[in-house]
N, C-alpha and C positions, 0 to 999 in steps of 0.2 A: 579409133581402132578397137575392134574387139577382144576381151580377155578370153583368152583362152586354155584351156586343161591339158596338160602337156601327160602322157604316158603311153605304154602298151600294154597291155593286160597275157598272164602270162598264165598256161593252165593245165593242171594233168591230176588224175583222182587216182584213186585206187584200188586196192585190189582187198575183200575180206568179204567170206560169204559165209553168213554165219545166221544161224535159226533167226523167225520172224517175232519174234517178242516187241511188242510195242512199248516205249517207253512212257511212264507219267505224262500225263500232261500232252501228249500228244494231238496235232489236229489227222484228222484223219476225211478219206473219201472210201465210200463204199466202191469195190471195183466185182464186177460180176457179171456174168454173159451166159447164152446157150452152149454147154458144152464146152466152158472154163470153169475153173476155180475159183471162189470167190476169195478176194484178197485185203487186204488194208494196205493202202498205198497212202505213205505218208508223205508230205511236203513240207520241207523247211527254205528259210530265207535267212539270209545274211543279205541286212543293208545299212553299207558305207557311205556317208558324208560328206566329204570336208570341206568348210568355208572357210573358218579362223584356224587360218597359218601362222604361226608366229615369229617364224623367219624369214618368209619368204612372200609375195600380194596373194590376199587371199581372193578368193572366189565370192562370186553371186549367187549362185543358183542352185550348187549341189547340196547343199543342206533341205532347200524344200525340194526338191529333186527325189533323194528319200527318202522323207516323211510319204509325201505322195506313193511311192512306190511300193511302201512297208505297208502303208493302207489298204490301197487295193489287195494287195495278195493277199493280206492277211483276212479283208471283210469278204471280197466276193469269189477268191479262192481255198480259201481254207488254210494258207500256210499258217505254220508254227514260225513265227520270224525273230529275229534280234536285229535290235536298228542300233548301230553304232554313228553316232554324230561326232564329227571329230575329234578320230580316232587316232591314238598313238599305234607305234607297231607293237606295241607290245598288247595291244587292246588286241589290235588285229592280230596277232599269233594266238593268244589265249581264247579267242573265239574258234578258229580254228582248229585248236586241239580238243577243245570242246567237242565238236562235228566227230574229232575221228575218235575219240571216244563212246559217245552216245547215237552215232546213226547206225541204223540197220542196215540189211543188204540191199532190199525190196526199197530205200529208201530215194526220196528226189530230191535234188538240193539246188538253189539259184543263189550264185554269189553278185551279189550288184554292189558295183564300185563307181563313185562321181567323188574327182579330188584333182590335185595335180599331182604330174608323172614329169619324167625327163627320158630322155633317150641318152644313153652316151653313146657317141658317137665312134669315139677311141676304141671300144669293146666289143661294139653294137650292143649295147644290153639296155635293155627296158627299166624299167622303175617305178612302182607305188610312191606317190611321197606321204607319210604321213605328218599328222600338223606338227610333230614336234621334228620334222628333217626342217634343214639346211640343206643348202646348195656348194657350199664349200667340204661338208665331211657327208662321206656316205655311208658312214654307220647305222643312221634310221631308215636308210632308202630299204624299201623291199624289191626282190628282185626275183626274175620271173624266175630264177631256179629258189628261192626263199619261198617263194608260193607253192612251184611245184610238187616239190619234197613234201610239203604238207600237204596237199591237197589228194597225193597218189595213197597215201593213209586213209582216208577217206573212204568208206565201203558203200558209200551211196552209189547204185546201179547208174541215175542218170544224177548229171553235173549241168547246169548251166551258167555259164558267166556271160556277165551285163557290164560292160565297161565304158563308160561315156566319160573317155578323158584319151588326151591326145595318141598318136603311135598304137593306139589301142590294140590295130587290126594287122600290124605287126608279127603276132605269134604264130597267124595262119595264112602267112604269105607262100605262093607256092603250091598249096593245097588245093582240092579240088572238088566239089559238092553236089548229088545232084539238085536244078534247081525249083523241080516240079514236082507235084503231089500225083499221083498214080490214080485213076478213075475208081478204082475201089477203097472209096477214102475211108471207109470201117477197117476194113482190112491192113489198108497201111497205119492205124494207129493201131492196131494192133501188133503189127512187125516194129514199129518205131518203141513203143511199151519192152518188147521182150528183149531186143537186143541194146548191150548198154550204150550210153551215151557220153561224151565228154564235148560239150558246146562253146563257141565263140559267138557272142553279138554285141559289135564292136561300134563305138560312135563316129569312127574315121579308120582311116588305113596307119599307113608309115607316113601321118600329118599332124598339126596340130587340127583342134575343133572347137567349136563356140563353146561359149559358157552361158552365153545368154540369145538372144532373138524366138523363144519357143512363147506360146500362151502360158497366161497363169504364172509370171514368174519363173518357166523352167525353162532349160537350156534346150533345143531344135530338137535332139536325137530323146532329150525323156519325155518331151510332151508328144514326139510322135508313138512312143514305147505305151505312153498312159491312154493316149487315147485309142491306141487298139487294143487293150486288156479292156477297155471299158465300153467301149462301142462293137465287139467283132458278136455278132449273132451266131455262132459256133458255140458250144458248148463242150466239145473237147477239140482241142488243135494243137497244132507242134509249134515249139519255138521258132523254126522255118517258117512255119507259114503266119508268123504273125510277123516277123520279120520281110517278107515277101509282099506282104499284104498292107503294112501300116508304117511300117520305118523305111524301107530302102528306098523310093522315089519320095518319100515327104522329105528326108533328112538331105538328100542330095539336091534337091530340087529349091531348098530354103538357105543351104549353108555352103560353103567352099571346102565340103568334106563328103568321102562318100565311105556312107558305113559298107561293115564288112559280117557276112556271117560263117560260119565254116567251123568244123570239127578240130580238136586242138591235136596237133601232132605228138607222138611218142605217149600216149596216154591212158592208153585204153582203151579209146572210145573202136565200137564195135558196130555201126552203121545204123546205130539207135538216135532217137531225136528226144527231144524233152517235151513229153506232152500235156500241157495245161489241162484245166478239170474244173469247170465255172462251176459254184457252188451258190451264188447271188447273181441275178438282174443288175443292172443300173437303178432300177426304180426298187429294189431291194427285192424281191421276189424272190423265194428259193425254190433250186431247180434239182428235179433228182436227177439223177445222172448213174449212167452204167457204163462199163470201157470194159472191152472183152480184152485178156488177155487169153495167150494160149495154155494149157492146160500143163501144168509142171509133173515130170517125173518124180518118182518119190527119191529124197534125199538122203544118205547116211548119215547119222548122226553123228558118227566116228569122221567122216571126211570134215563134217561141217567144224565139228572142233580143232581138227587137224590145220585145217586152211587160217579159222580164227589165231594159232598158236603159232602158224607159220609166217603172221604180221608182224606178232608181238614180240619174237621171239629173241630180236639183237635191239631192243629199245632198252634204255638208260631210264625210262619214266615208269617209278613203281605204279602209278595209274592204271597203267596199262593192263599190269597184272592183276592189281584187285580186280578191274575187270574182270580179268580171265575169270577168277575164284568165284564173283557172284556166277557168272553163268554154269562153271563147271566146277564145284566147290568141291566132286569128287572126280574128277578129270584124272585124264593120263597124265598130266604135265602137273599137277597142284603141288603136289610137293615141291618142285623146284618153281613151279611160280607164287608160292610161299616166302621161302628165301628171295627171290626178285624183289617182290614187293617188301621187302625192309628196309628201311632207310637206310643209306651207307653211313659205316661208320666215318667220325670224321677223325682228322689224321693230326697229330701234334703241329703246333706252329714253330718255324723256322727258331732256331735259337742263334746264328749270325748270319748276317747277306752284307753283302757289297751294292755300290749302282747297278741297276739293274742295266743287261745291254741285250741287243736284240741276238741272240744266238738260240743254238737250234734246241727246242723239248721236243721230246717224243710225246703225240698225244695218244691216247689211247688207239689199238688198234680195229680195223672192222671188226675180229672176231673176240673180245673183248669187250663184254659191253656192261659190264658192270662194273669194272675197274678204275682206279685212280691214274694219273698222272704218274708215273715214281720219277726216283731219280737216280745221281751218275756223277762221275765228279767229272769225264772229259766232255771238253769245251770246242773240240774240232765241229765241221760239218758232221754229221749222222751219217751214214754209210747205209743203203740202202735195206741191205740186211739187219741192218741194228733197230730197226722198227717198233720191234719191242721193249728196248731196253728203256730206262729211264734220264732222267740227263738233271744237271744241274745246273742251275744258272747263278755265277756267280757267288758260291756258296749257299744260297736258300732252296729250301724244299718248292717245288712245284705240288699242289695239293690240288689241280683241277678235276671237276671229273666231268663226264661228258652227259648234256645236257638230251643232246639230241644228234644221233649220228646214222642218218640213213643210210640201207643197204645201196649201191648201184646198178640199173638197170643192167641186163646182159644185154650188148649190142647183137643186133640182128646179124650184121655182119661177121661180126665176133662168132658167133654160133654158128654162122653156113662156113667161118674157115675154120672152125673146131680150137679157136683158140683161147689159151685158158691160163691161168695161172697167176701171181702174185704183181701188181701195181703199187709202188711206193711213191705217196704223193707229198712232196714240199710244200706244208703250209705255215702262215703267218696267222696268228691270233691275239686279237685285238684286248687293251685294257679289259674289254665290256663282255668276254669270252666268243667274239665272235671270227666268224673265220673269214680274212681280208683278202687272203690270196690264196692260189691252188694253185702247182705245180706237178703236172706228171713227172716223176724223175727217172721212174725204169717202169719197162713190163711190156708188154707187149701193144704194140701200137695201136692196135684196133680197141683194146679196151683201155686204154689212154685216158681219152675224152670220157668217160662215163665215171671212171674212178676220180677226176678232177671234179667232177659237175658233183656228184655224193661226197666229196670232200669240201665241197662249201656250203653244204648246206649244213655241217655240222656245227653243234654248239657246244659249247661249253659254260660251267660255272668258272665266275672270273680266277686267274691262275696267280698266289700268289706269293712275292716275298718279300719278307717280313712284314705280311698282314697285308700288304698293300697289291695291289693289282697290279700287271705287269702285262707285257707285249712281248709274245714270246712264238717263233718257229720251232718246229718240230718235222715229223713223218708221221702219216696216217698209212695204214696197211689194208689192201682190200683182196682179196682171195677171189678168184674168177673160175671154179667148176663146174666142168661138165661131166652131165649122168653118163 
């Protein structure tokens, strides 16, 4: 029987459009046409892994899976890549925050992931597993709102994820795509270039899928992925059609899995595709290369900072801000993102605690984002309203502070019934600062589900008494306005 990569790949970018400054080190392609602008279009890679699992059978194949992968794109397309070989999540978060730190807006990004995944079934929710999960706690499992939340930070124009591991195709079930290339094929890379993209191409649907049967050592779905990056005689083309053209009858036609490709829901994407840019032959030959885009309107300078500032603006990570400062060091916003970017001060350690027991702490609220934990001496449930107050467990101070607490989407629906206003969400947070559970417990229904989803993807540094980390409930508070 064959081993197979059990997951679903989970995905949505973001939103920041901010001046084209290219960063060190950058790989770059000349972009430039009759009656365009000529542009620097950069391309980065992120490639994942995993073979040695430690908890759980590990894998064949994904490890040379992405050597292979990080090669190609990096020799005969030019990416800028990072190859993670079995990676922890915390490897994989810290790369991530990486990206939404250091990408531009004009930027293209491929996340390719080969590892095992699980479905839970109870939830329906997806899972990364990285080498140091287990199967019994889900504390290292990543989860496609763990991806998403970072990934919507993200200000690369086009996004592509490469997922060849189980459940994959999962995220875009439902969805709908078109699945042909239009007779003026200059033209549509040039409509696919300007409108942005958020991409799926998945190794299987809601299945499991091979780990191995492909040439060279690789699993069906990367040897059909490698040999059409390396064989297509195109010099620019879309992620669609290399998918259309090299993976979707090779992969169906060799394995008891059929891949999936589609645009990821709730994300962004804007009916753009992700367009490759050969920069090498197979036989090594370099090729010049031109891709027209359409000609940009001129920019504000004031908006471009405005939109940069309106990212960063409820983040906990002073990064963020020094950011802001190199780009706008005399900006509208420096002085208060001066103060941001100062380390918090840190807060006296508890002087008595009791056992610690799972009752409710307030965690910091949406609008609050540079703030501690405080505390409280009463011990009942939190009262909806009490959101802000601090609480005490036990006798000991709660000293956590939030690591990372993303805004939540406004629901479309939400918006076409004009409705608005205050969601107190019930959460649980783990030893490790992480958030276990989300509970909507008031606010209006429609924006329910989106202030739960932003409630778990929040982090925390671990919360503690007397010095020791603890497992602690609270209320998260999230503000829903409309203009």
């Amino acid at each position: 029987m064959k081993a197979t990569r059990p997951f679903l790949l989970l995905y949505v970018v973001g939103l920041l459009y901010v001046s084209a400054m290219l960063p060190t080190g950058a790989r770059t392609q000349g972009v430039s046409g009759s009656g365009s602008i000529a542009k620097a279009v950069r391309y980065h890679a992120l490639v994942i892994g995993n073979n040695m699992y430690k908890n759980i059978p590990r894998l064949k194949t994904a490890e040379n899976d992405a050597r292979a992968v990080e090669a190609i794109l990096r020799e005969n397309y030019g990416f800028q890549t990072k190859l993670l070989l079995n990676a922890t999540r915390q490897q994989i978060f810290t790369a991530l925050s990486q990206y939404r730190r250091e990408l531009e807006a004009d930027s293209n990004l491929v996340i390719y992931y080969a590892g095992h995944g699980i479905n839970d079934k109870e939830t329906d929710k997806a899972y990364w597993l990285p080498v140091d999960a287990t199967r019994e706690d889900n504390s290292n499992w990543i989860s496609a709102d763990d991806i998403t939340s970072n990934i919507k930070a993200i200000p690369a124009k086009h996004v592509l994820i490469v997922s060849d591991s189980c459940y994959s195709g999962t995220l875009t079930r439902g969805l709908d795509m078109t699945p042909s290339v239009p007779a003026g094929r200059e033209r549509y890379l040039e409509k696919m270039m300007a409108k942005r993209s958020r991409m799926l191409m998945a190794s299987g649907g809601n299945e499991p899928v091979a780990d191995s049967g492909g040439a060279g050592n690789h699993s069906v779905f990367a040897s059909a992925l490698l040999r059409g990056l390396q064989q297509t005689e195109k010099h620019q083309f879309t992620a669609g059609e290399l998918y259309r053209e090299y993976v979707e009858e090779s992969v169906a036609g060799r394995a008891n899995q059929t891949p999936q490709y589609n645009y990821v829901g709730a994300s962004g994407h804007d009916g753009g595709d992700f367009v490759f840019v050969r920069v090498k032959t197979a036989d090594g030959k370099t090729i010049e290369v031109t891709v027209k885009t359409p000609a940009a309107g001129a920019v504000d300078p004031a908006a471009v900072e405005l939109s940069f500032w309106e990212t960063i603006k409820n983040s906990t990570d002073p990064e963020d801000f020094k950011a802001y400062l190199k780009k706008y060091p005399s900006g509208q916003f420096a002085d208060l993102a001066r103060r941001r970017a100062e380390p918090p001060r840190s807060r006296p350690e508890p002087t008595r605690a009791e056992p610690a027991r799972d009752e409710p702490e307030s965690a910091p609220t949406n609008n609050a984002s540079d703030e501690d934990a405080s505390d409280t001496s009463e011990e009942d449930e939190p009262e909806p309203n009490s959101a802000t107050q601090g609480r005490t467990i036990s006798g000991g101070n709660l000293n956590g502070k939030a690591i990372s607490k993303p805004q939540p989407d406004y629901p479309p629906m939400a918006k076409a019934a004009r409705a608005q206003g205050t969601v107190n969400v019930q959460v649980v947070i783990d030893e490790r600062g992480r958030v276990i559970s989300a509970r909507a417990v008031s606010g209006h229904p429609l924006l329910q589900p989106a202030a739960a989803a932003a409630a778990r993807q929040a982090m925390f540094s671990p919360l503690l008494l007397s010095g020791k980390p603890v497992k602690v409930s609270g209320i998260l508070t999230y503000n829903f306005t409309l203009p």
